[in-house]
N, C-alpha and C positions, 0 to 999 in steps of 0.2 A: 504494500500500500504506500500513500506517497508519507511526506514525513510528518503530517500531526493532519487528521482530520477530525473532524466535530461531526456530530450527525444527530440529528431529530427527529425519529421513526413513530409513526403510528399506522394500521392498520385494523382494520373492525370489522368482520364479518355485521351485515348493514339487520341481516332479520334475526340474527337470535344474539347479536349485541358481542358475542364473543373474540376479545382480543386476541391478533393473528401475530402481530410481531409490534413491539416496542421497546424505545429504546430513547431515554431523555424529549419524552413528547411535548413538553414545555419548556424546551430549551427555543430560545426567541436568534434564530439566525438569518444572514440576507437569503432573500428570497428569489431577486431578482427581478423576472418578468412574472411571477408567482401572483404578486399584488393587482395584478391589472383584474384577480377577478371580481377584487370590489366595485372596480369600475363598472365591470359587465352588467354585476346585479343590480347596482344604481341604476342605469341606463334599463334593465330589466323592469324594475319596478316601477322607472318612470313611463314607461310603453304600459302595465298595466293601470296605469290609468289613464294615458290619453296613446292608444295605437296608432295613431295618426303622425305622430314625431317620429316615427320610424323613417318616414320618406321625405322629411325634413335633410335640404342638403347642405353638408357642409364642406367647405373650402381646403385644400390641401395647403393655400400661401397664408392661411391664418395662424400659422405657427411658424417658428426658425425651422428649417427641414432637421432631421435626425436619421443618422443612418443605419448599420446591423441589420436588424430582423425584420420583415417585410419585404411586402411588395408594392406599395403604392409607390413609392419613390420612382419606381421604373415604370409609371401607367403613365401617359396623358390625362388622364381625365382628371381635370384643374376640381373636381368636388364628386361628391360620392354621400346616396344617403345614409341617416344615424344606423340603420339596420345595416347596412353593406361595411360600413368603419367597424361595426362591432363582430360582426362578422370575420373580416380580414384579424379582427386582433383574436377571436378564437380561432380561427386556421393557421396561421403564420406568426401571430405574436408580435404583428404589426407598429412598430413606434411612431409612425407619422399620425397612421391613425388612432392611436393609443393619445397621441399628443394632442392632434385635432378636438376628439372628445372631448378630455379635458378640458380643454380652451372653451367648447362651449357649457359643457354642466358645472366645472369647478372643482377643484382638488378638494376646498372644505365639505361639502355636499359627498365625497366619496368618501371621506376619510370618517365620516359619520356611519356611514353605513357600516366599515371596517369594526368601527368604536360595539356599534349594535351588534354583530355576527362574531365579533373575535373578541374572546372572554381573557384569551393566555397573550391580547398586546401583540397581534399580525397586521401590519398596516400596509396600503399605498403613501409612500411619505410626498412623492414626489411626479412631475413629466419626467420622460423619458430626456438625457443629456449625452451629445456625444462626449463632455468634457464635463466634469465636478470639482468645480472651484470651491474652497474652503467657506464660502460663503452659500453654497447650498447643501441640500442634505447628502449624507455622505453616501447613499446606496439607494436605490430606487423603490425595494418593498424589503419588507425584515417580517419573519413567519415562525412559528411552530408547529411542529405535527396537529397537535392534538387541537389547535383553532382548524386545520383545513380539512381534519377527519370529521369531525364536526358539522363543516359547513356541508362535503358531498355525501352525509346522512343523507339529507335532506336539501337538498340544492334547488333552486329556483332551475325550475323548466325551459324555462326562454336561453338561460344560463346556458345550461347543456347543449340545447341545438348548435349555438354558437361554436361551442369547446369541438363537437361531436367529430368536425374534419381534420381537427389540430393533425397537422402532420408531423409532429416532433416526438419521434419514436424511439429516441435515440438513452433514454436512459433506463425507467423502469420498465414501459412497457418495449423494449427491445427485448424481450423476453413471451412477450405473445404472440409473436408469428404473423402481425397484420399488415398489409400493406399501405406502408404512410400516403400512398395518396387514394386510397380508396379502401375505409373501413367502417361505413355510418350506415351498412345495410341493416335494416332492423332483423331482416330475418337470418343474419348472422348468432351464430352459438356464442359465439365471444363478439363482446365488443367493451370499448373503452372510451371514457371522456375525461379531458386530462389537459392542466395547466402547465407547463416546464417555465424553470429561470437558466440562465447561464450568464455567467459574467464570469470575470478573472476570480479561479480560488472558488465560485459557485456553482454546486450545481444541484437544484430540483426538481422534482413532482409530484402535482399532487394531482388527484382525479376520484373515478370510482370504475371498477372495474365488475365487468358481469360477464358469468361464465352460466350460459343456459340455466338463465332465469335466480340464481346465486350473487349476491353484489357482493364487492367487500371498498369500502372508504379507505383510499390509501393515501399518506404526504411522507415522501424521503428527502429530505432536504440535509443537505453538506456544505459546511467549509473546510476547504482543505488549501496546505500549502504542496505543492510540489507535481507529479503527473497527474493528469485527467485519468489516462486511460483505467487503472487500478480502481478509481472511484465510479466510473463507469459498468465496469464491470460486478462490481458489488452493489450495484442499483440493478442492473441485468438479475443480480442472485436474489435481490429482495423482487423483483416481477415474478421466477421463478415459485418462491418462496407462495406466494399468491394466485398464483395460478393451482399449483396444485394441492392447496387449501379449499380452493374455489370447487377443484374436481374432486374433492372427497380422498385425494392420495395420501 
């Protein structure tokens, strides 16, 4: 493994409650792009009660552009609606449109929600920054297990569909055998809905995973100093780890 890693595990079988693996579930570490799902539920709750702000458009020049994760940067299309931006940030993990959003609903409006839903101190601190000058917050979201087992108990609906394409297969669920860009068939045996962070020294997931009709709520979250690949590979063993909990092995 690399030279000091931190790690924050929880997992829950979702219908008979029973703990699958933990491990420090209230340890509060960065989270990454993790935080973006208070934004989602925000923006979820705000469509339940007026569904018509979905097709409300907003502007890609309304924010300083941001680069890494997504794809709007490389579209044309100068705006895009509230439902397509939220969209893009649960498929790709989007920061422009991560950023966009923001700008129009507001970081304190999300950070409220986070306050409501995350009991163990899981936040969106901040927009997404190519550069973190000492004068802003130092990391973009900070998490513990046991806030995001929690929250995919019971997760807002509109939430999930969004997550449902995440194509970012690459840590715990690189362990389930699905095809990152085509896995939201309902009549699939397994299927998975899943947030990732990654940043330098980060790396998580959280989501809920179902295995023929079985859920189990899972958040792996890591700091580590030194190779990725070792930490990787030990999030591959906790997906395993889950899967066949899920199958009765």
């Amino acid at each position: 493994m690399s030279s000091r890693t931190d790690w924050s595990i929880l997992a829950v079988d979702t219908g008979s409650g029973e703990t699958l693996v933990e491990s420090a579930p209230d340890l509060l570490l960065p989270t990454a792009s993790v935080g973006k799902v208070f934004l989602l539920h925000h923006l979820a709750e705000l469509l339940d009660d007026d569904p018509s702000l979905g097709q409300l458009m907003l502007r890609k020049d309304s924010v300083v552009p941001v680069a890494d994760s997504g794809l709007w940067q490389y579209l044309d299309a100068p705006e895009l609606t509230m439902n397509d931006c939220a969209r893009l940030v649960g498929a790709v993990s989007d920061n422009l449109a991560t950023n966009v959003l923001l700008d129009h609903v507001g970081l304190a409006p999300v950070q409220a929600v986070a306050a409501r839903l995350a009991a163990g101190g899981s936040m969106l601190n901040d927009s997404v920054r190519d550069v973190r000058t000492p004068a802003d917050p130092p990391m973009l979201s900070i998490g513990c297990a046991a806030d995001w087992v929690s929250y995919f108990r019971t997760p807002h609906p509109t939430v999930m569909s969004w997550l449902a394409p995440s194509t970012d297969l690459s840590m715990v669920s690189s362990a389930f055998g699905l095809d990152p860009l085509a896995h939201t068939d309902p009549g699939q045996d397994l299927r998975v809905w899943s947030k990732t962070g990654t940043d330098d020294g980060v790396r998580a997931e959280v989501g809920l995973l179902d295995v023929g009709g079985r859920r189990a709520a899972y958040a792996v979250i890591c700091r580590f100093e030194g190779e990725v690949v070792p930490v990787l590979g030990q999030m591959r063993a906790y997906g395993t780890l889950l899967l066949d909990a899920l199958q009765g092995g």
